[in-house]
C-alpha positions in Angstrom: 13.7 30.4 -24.2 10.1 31.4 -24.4 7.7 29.1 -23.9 6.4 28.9 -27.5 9.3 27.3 -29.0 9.2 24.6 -25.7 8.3 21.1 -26.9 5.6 19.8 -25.5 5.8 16.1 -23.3 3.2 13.8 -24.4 4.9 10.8 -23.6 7.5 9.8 -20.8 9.9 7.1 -20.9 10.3 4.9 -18.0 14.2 4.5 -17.3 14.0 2.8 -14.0 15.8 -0.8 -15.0 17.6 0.4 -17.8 20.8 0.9 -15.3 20.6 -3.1 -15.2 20.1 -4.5 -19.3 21.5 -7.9 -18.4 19.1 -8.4 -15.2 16.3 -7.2 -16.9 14.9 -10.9 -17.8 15.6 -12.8 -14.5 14.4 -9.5 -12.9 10.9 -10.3 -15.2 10.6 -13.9 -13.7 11.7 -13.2 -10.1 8.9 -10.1 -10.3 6.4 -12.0 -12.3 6.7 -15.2 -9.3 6.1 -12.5 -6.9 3.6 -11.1 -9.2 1.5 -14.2 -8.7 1.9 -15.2 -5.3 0.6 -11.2 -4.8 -2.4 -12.2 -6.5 -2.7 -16.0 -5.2 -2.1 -14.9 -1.9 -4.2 -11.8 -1.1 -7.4 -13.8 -3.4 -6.8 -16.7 -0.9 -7.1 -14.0 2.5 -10.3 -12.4 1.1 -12.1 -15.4 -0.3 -11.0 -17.3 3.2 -12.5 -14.5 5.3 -15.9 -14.1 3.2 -16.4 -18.1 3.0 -15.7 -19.0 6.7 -18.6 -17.3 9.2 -15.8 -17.5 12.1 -13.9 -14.6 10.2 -17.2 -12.1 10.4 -15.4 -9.6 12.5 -14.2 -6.2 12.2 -10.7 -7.3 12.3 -10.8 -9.7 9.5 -13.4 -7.2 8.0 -10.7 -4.6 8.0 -8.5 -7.4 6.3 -10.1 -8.4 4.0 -11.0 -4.5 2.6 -6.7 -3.9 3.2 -6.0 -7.2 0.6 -9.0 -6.5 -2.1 -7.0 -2.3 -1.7 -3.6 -4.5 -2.0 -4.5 -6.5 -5.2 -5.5 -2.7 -7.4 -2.7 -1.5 -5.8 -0.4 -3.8 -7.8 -2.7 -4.0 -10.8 -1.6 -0.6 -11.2 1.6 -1.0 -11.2 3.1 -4.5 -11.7 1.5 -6.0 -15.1 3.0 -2.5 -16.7 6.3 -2.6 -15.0 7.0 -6.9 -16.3 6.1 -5.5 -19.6 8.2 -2.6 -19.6 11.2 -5.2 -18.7 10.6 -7.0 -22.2 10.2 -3.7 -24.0 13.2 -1.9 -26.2 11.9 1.6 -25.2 8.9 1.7 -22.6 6.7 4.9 -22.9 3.3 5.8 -21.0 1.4 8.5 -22.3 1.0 11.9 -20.5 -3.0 11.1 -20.0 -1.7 7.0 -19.0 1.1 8.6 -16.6 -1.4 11.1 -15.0 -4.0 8.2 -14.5 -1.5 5.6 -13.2 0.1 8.3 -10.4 -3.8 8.9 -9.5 -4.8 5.7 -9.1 -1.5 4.1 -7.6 -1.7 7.0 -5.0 -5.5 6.8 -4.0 -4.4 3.1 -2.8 -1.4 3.6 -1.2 -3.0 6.3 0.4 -6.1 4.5 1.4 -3.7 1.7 2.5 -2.7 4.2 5.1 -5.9 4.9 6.4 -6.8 1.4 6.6 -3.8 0.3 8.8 -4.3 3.0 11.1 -8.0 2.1 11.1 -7.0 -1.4 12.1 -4.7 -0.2 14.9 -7.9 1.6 16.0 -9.9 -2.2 15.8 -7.5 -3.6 18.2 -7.1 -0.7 20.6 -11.3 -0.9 21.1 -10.6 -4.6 21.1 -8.5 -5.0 24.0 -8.8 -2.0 25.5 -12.6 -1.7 25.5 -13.4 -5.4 25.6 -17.3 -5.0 26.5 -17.8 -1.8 24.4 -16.4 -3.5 21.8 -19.9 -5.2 19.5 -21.3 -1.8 19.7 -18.4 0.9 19.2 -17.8 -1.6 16.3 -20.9 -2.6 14.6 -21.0 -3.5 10.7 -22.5 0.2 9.7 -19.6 2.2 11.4 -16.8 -0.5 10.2 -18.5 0.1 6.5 -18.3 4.0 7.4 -14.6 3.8 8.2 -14.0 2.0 5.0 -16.0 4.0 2.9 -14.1 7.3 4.7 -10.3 5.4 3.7 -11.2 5.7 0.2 -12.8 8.4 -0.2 -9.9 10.5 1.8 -7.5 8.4 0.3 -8.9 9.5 -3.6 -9.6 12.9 -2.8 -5.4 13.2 -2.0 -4.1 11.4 -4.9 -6.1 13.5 -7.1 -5.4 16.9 -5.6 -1.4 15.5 -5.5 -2.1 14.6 -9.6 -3.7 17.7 -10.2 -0.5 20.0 -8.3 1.8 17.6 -10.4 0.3 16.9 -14.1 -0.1 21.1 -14.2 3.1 21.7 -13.6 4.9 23.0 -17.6 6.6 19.6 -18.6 8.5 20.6 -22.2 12.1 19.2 -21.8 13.2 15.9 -21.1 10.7 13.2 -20.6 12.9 10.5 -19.0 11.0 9.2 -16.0 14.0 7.8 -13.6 12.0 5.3 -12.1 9.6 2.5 -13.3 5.7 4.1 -12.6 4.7 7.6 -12.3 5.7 8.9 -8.9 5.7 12.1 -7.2 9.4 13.1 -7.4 10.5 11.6 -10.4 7.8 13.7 -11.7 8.9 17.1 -10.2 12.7 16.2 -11.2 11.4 16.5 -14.9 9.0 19.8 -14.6 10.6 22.9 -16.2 9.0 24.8 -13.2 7.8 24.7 -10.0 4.9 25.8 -8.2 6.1 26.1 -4.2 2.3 26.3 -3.2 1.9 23.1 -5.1 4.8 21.6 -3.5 3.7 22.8 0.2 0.1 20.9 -0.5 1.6 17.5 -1.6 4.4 17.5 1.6 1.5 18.2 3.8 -0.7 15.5 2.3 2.2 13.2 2.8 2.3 14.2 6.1 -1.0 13.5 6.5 -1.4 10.4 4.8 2.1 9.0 6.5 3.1 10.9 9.7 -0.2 11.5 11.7 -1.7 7.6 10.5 1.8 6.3 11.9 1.3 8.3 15.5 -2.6 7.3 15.5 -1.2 3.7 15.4 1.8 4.2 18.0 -0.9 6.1 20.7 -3.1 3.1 19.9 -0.6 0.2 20.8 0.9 2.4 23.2 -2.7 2.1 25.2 -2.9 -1.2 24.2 0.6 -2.3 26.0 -1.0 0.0 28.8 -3.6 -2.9 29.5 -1.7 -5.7 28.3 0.6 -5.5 31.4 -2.4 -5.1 33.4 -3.2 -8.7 32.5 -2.8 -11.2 35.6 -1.7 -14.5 33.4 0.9 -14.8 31.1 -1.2 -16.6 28.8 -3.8 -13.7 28.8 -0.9 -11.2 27.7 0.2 -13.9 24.9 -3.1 -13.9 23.3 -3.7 -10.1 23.1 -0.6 -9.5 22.2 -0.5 -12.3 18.9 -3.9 -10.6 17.8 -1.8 -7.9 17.1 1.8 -8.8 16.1 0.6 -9.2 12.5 -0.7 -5.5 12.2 2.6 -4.5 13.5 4.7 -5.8 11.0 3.1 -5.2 8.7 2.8 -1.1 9.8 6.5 -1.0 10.7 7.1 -2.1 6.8 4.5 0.4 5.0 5.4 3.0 6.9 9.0 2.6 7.4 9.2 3.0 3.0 6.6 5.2 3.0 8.5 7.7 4.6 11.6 7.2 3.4 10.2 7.5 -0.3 8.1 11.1 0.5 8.7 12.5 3.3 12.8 13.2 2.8 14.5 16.4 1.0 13.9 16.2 -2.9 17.7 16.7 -3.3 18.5 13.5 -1.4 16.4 12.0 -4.5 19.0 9.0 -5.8 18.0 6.5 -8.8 19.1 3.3 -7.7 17.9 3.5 -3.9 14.6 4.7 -5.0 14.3 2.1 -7.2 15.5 -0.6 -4.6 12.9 1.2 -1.8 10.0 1.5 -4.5 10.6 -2.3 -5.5 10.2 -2.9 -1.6 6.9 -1.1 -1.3 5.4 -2.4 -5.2 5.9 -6.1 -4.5 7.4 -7.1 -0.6 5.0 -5.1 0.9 1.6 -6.5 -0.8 3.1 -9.7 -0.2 4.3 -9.3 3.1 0.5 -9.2 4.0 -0.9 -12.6 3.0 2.0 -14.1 4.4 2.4 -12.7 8.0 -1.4 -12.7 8.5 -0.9 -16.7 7.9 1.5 -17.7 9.4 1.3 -15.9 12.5 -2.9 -15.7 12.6 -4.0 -18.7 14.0 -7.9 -17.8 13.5 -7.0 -17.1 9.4 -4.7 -20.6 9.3 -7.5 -23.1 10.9 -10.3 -21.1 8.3 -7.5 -22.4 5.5 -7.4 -25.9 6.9 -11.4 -26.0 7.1 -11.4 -24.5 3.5 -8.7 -26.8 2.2 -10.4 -29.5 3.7 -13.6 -29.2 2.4 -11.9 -29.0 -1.2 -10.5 -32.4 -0.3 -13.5 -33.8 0.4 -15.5 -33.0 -2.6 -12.5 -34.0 -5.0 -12.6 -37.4 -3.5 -16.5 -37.3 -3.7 
């Protein structure tokens, strides 16, 4: 069939839930709760972190930037997806799709470059205790930031650009619930290799090389933790960094899982179940480890809580 008497897609149709009618409300509460404590949580870490002058670090710095990235990252996605549960039929339009897979990828992406940034903090930290104030002054930090975004952008956009020119004039089912990268290329009615080569080594980028950054770094950091005399002294350095850890192992772990494996291993319902994981567990896996295992972050909350307390009963 020429390509003249090809529809054209100007919408898709998001099928991602529709496997699951009868779930689709108590999956709408259970994500909205999630949803909220997203939002309360990641507000609570930034506003913490700017009002408490004990937090004025690089570390929390880094923080602080990686929950503000966390909070549009689900903006992106979330408030669409709960309203997409309550819909009959829920569309995006081909300009809406285009913009959601840019955006949603420039902060996943920069979420990325952040942790591995991170891992960077507490390798100078503990490995280079005395160089630390000057490797890691306040205009490098805001250099390092400003270079997560803008690398982080710069992919997305040349991944949207590879994707949204790709000929789209058949179905227009999207067999997920946002705009993702193979979803996407399952639907295009042809394929451009050199495109396809340029996203998988983007992914590699973005995924693979952060990921060994962040192993060589702790890998150095164990180096000098074990060449700590006192058990106490290894405790410490190691807690400042158990937080960072698990919360890497998790983004990383469904970040390549979702785009770095063969397209033809591509399966609805455990890219659904992964993407869930990565949408909502991951964001909120942030607040909640750096609480409760950051003692620094939980004695700022008491402080702040406190003084709340006070002037209510003023």
């Amino acid at each position: 069939m020429g390509r003249e008497n090809q529809s054209v897609v100007t919408e898709f149709i998001f099928i991602g839930f529709s496997t699951f009618p009868d779930l689709q409300v108590p999956l709408f509460v259970v994500f909205s709760f999630m949803y909220l404590a997203i939002l309360a949580g990641n507000i609570t870490i930034v506003t913490t972190i700017k009002r408490d002058s004990s937090l004025h670090i690089p570390m929390y710095f880094f923080l602080a930037i990686l929950s503000s990235s966390e909070i549009c990252y689900t903006l992106i996605i979330i408030p669409n997806m709960l309203v997409n549960l309550l819909r009959e039929k829920a569309t995006i339009s081909f300009i809406g799709c285009a913009t959601q897979m840019c955006l949603f990828l420039g902060f996943a992406c920069t979420n990325c470059i952040l942790l591995t940034v991170m891992g960077y903090d507490r390798y100078v930290s503990i490995c280079k205790p005395l160089h630390y104030p000057v490797l890691m002054n306040q205009s490098f930090c805001i250099k390092l930031v400003v270079f997560s975004a803008t690398t982080g952008f710069l992919f997305s956009t040349v991944e949207t650009y590879f994707i949204f020119t790709l000929p789209f004039c058949g179905p227009n089912k999207i067999h997920h619930f946002f705009c993702d990268l193979a979803p996407l290329l399952e639907l295009a009615c042809g394929r451009n290799y050199i495109g396809e080569v340029v996203i998988f080594v983007i992914c590699f980028l973005v995924v693979v090389f952060p990921f060994l950054l962040i192993l060589l770094s702790y890998l150095l950091i164990l180096n000098t933790i074990l060449k700590i005399p006192t058990a106490e002294g290894k405790r410490k350095a190691f807690s400042t960094c158990a937080s960072h850890l698990i919360v890497v192992v998790v983004h990383f772990g469904c970040a390549s899982i979702i785009y770095l494996r063969p397209q033809s291993r591509y399966t609805l319902n455990e890219d659904t179940l992964i993407s869930v994981t990565y949408t909502l567990v991951t964001p909120l896996l942030n607040p909640v480890v750096y609480t409760l295992r950051n003692k620094d972050v939980q004695e700022a909350l008491k402080k702040s809580l406190g003084g709340i307390t006070c002037i209510q009963k003023t």
